[in-house]
C-alpha positions in Angstrom: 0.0 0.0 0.0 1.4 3.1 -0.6 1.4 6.3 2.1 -0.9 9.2 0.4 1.3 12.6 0.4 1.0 15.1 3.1 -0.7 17.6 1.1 -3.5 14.9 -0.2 -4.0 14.2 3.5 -4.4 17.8 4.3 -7.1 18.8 2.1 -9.3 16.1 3.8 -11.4 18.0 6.6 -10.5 17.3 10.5 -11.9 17.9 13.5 -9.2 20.0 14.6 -8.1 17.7 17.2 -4.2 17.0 17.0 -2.1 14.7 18.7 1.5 14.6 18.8 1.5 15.0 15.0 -1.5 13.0 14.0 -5.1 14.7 13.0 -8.4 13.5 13.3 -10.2 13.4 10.1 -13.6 14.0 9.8 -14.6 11.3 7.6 -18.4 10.9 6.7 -20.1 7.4 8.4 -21.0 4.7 6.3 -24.2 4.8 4.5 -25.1 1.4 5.5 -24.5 2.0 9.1 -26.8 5.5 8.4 -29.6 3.6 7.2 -29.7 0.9 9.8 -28.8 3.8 12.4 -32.4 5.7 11.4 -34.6 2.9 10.8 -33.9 1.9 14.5 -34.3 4.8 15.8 -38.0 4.7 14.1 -38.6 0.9 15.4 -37.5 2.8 18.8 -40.3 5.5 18.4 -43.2 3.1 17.0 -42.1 0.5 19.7 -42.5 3.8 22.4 -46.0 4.1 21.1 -47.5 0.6 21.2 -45.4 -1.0 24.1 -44.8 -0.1 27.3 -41.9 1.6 27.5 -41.1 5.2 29.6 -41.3 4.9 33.8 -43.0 7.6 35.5 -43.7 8.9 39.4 -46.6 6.4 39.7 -46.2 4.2 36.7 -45.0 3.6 33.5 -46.5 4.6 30.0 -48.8 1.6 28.7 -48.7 1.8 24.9 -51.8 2.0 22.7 -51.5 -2.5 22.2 -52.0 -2.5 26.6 -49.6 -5.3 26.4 -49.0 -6.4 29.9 -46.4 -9.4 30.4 -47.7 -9.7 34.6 -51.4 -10.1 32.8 -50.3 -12.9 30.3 -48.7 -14.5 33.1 -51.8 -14.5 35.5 -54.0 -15.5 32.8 -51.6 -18.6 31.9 -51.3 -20.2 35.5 -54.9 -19.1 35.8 -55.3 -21.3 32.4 -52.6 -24.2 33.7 -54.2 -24.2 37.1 -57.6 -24.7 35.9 -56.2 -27.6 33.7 -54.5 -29.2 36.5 -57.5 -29.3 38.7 -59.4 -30.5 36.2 -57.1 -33.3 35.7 -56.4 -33.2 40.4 -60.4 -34.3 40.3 -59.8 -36.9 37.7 -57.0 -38.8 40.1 -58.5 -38.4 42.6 -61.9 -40.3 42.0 -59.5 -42.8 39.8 -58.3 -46.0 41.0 -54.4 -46.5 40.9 -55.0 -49.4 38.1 -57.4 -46.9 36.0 -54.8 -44.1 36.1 -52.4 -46.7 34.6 -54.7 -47.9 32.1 -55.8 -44.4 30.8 -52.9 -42.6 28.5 -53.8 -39.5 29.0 -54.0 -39.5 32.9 -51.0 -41.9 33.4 -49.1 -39.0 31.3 -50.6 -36.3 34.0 -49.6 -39.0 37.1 -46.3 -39.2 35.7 -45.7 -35.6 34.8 -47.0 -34.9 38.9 -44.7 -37.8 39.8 -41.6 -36.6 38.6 -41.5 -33.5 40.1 -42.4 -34.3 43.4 -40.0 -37.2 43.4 -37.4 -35.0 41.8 -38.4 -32.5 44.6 -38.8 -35.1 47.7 -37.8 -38.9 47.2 -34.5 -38.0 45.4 -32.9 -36.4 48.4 -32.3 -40.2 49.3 -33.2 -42.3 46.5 -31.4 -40.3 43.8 -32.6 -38.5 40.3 -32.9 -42.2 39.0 -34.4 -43.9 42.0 -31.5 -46.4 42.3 -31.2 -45.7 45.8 -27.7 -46.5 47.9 -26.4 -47.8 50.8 -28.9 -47.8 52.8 -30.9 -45.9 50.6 -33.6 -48.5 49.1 -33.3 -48.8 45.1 -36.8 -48.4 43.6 -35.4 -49.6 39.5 -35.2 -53.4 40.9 -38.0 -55.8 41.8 -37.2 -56.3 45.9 -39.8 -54.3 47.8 -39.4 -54.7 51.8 -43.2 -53.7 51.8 -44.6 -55.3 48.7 -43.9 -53.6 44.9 -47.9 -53.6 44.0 -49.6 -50.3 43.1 -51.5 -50.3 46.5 -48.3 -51.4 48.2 -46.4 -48.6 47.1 -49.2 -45.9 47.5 -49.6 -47.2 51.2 -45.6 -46.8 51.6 -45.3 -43.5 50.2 -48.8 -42.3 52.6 -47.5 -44.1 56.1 -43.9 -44.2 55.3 -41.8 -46.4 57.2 -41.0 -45.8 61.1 -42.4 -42.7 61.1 -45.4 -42.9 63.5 -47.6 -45.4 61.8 -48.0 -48.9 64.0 -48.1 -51.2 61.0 -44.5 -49.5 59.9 -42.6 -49.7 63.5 -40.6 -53.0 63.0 -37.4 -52.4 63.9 -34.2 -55.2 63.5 -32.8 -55.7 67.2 -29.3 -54.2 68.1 -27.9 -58.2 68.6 -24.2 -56.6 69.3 -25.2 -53.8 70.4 -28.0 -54.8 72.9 -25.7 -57.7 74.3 -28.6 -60.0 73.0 -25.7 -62.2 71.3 -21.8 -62.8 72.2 -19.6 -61.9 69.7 -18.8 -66.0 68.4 -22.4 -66.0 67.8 -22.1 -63.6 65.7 -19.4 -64.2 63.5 -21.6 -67.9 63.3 -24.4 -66.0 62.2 -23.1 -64.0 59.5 -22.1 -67.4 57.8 -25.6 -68.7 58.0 -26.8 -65.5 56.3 -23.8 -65.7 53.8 -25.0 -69.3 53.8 -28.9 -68.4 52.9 -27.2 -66.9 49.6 -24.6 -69.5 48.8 -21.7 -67.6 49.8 -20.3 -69.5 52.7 -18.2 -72.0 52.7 -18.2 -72.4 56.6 -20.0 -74.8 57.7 -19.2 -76.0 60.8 -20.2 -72.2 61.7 -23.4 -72.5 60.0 -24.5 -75.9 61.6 -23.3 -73.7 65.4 -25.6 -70.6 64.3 -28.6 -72.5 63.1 -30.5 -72.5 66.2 -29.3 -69.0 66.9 -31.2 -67.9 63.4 -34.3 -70.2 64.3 -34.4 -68.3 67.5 -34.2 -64.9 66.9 -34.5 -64.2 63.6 -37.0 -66.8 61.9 -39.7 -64.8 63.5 -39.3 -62.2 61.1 -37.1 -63.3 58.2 -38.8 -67.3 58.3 -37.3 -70.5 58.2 -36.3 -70.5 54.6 -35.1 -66.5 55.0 -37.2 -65.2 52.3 -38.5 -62.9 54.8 -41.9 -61.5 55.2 -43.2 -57.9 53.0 -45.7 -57.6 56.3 -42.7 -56.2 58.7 -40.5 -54.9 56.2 -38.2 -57.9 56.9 -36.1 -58.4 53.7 -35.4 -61.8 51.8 -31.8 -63.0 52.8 -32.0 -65.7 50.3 -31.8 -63.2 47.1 -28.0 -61.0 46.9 -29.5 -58.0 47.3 -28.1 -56.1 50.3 -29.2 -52.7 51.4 -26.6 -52.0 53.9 -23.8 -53.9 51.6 -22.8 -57.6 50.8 -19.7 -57.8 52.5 -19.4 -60.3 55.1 -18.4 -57.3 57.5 -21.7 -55.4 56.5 -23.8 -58.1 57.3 -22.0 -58.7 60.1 -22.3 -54.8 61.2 -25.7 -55.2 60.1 -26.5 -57.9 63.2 -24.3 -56.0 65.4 -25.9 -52.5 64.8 -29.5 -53.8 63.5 -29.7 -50.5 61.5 -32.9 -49.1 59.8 -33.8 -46.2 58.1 -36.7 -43.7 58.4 -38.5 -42.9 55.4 -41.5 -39.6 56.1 -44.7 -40.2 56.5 -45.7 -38.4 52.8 -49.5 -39.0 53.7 -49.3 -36.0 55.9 -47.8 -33.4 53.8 -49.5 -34.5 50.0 -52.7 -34.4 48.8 -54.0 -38.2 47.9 -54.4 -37.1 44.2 -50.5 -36.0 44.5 -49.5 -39.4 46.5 -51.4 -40.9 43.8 -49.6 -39.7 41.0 -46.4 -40.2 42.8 -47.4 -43.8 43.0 -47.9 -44.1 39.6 -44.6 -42.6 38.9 -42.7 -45.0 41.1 -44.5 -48.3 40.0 -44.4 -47.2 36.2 -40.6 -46.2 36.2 -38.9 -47.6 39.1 -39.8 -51.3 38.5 -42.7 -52.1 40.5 -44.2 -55.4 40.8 
């Protein structure tokens, strides 16, 4: 490129601004940036006019269209609210197995359902309901109260050791509670590993056979597939909420932990626990 003599350069006009040798021309803008310069400043005007647009002391200027995005709102949750309850009466004078059966009011359950389980249940039983240690995982098919429709809606209503008699079973503290010696334990945690296949023990097992038929057939029966009426869970299967190890089923005797899940029936609506129901038995593998 080649530098444009002085004397062109100082025919061009300035702005009379000067610095340290170099001049600020006064070059005219663009055309193209002209045009698009006035036609928005005549959107701006027309937009002044129709929309809301200036503030004042005690308001703002409304526009000749009245347009109002706090109105739409209101008249769109008024709209969404009317829908919902329209749909609230439906579930609730549904049965659980009609709400499966009808497409249009399982979608609504399920819509309900995931929100208040992404809201609630996920806390503990995470986004995908598959639960952790000690956490129960609602994507398999081992319920401790029964997997049915009404099972689950009866869970999610009483919860589980949360004030309800039919949901108080608790597993004793056998370490803890000095209700077995420490030999008996270790004999025990063979039998359980044995109820699975897992042992290889078995003098241990023969030594904690009357131990299990004393204490824990009661709630787990002879054949430890347990019993869905106390919560008690089927030792014969590998599932494991507290863990497989032998040392978590041993800590499991020792400690006889359970959890506390809330009693939902007090805080939800029936058309909500309903839906949530639906939700759980539809996705999470329900029997």
């Amino acid at each position: 490129m080649t530098k444009k003599p002085p004397e062109v350069e100082a025919e061009k006009p300035t702005t009379g601004h000067e610095w340290d040798g170099i001049r600020e021309l006064d070059n005219p803008l663009p055309r193209w940036w002209l045009v698009i310069f006035y036609i928005s400043i005549v959107v701006a005007i027309v937009y002044w006019i129709l929309m809301p647009a200036w503030p004042g002391i005690n308001g703002y200027t409304h526009g000749i269209r009245g347009q109002s995005d706090r109105v739409n709102l209101e008249h769109s949750l008024a709209k969404l609210q009317f829908l919902r309850g329209a749909q609230a009466v439906k579930l609730t004078n549904a049965s659980l197995e009609q709400i499966e059966t009808d497409p249009q009011l399982q979608s609504f359950a399920l819509a309900v359902g995931a929100s208040i389980f992404g809201d609630n249940c996920a806390t503990c039983h995470g986004q995908g309901g598959t639960g952790g240690k000690g956490y129960a995982n609602l994507r398999d098919d081992v319920w401790l109260w029964g997997g049915k429709l009404e099972d689950i809606q009866h869970t999610i209503t009483v919860g589980v050791r949360s004030g309800a008699p039919e949901r108080t079973t608790r597993m004793p503290s056998f370490g803890r509670e000095n209700l077995l010696t420490e030999p008996q334990i270790s004999d025990l945690t063979q039998y359980v590993l044995a109820l699975s296949g897992r042992s290889k023990d078995q003098p241990a097992v023969n030594r904690a056979a009357p131990v299990f038929a004393a204490q824990c057939v009661s709630c787990h029966k002879a054949d430890g597939k347990g019993d869905q009426t106390k919560g008690a869970p089927d030792l014969t299967d590998r599932e494991w909420l507290y863990g497989s190890r032998p040392e978590d089923i041993r800590e499991q005797i020792t400690q006889g932990r359970g959890g506390v899940m809330p009693n939902w029936g007090k805080r939800f609506s029936p058309e909500i626990i309903k839906a949530l129901a639906v939700y759980v038995h539809v996705n999470a593998g329900g029997q």
